[in-house]
N, C-alpha and C positions, 0 to 999 in steps of 0.2 A: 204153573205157567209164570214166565219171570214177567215181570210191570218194567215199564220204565223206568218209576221208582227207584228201583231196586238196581238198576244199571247208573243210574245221575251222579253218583259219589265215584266209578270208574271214568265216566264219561266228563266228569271235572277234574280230576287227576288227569288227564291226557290233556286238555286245555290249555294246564297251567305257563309250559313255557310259551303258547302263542298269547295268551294274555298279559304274562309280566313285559312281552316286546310291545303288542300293541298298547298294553297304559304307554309306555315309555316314551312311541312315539305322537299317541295323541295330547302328552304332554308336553312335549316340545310343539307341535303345532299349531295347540290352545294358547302356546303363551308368545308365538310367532303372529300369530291371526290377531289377536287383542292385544298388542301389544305388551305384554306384560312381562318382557324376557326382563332380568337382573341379574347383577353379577355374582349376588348370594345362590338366585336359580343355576347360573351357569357352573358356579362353584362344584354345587350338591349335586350339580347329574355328573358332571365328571369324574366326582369322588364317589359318587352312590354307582355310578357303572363298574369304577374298577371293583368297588369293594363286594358288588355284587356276584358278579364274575368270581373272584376271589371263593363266597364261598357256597356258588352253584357248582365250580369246578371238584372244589378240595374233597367231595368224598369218592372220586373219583381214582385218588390216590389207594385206596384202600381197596379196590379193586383189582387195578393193575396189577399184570402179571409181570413186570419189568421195575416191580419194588415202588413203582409211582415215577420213576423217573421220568420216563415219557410226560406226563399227566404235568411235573412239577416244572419240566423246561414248557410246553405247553401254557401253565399259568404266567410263568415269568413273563415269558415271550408277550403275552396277552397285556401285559402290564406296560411294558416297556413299547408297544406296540400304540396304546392309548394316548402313554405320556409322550412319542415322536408325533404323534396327529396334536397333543396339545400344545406341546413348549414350542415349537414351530412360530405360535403365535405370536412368543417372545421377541423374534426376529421382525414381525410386521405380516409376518405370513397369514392368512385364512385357516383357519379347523381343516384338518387335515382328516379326510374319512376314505384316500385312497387304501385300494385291495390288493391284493388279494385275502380273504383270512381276516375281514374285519371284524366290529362288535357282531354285527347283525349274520354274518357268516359262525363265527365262532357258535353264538346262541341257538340256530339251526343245527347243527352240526352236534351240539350237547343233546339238543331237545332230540332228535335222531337217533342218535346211541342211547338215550333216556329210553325210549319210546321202543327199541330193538329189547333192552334187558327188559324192558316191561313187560313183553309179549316172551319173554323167555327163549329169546333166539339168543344162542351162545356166541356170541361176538366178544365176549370179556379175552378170548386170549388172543385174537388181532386186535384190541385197542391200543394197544403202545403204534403197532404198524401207522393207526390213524393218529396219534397223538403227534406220532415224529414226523409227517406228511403235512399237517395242520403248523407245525412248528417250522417246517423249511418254509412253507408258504407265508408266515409270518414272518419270518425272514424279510423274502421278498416287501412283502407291507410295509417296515420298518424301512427300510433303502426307498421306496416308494413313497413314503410321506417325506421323510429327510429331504431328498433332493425336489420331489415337486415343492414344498416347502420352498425350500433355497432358490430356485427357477421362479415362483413367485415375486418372491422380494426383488431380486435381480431387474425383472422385467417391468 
């Protein structure tokens, strides 16, 4: 007869990507509530989100039935998608967290096709399909923060 036990180590493997979000964002909240926000904190989530991302995505590449290419415009996108919500702020603008296809979208959308190969459902040869879907909508994201961005300052 199986124990709980003996399920706890599957059943923490599936946890994992709603826990790396929720620290994430009880850490931004903890340090919003107490005021304890700095510009060394704001540095390190910024730089700790891309580079995170960075390498939840990358073995993703290895996967891919479209050589990673999918997967690797996907990360760029994701990259350059973070830095349009940040340098915004260069101009006087607000953090830029408009979407479609944002962190917290992307991070779903991994933990999802994590969570499908995990159960052994064969989705590996429509992942480029969602890689290149995820990436136009990035798109969209990326013109989305720009110009709200700019509409900001303006106004």
């Amino acid at each position: 007869m199986i124990s709980i036990y003996e399920i706890k180590p599957k059943f923490q493997q599936l946890l994992m990507p709603i826990v790396r979000m929720a620290l994430n964002a009880i850490d931004g909240v903890m340090a919003k509530k107490y005021q304890m926000k700095s510009h060394l904190g704001l540095l390190l989530n910024e730089l700790g989100d891309v580079i995170s991302d960075l390498f939840l995505f990358i073995p993703f590449v290895f996967i891919a039935e479209d050589y990673g290419i999918g997967i690797m415009l996907f990360i760029s996108l994701s990259i350059i998608s973070e830095m349009a919500g940040v340098t915004v702020q260069v101009i006087g603008s607000s953090r830029r967290y408009d979407g479609p296809m944002g962190k917290s979208d992307r991070a779903f959308i991994i933990g999802f096709i994590s969570f499908l190969i995990f159960v052994h459902l064969n989705i590996i040869p429509y992942l480029h399909f969602v890689f290149y879907i995820c990436s136009i909508l990035m798109l969209i994201n990326i013109y989305n923060r720009i110009t709200k961005g700019l509409k900001e300052v303006k106004s």
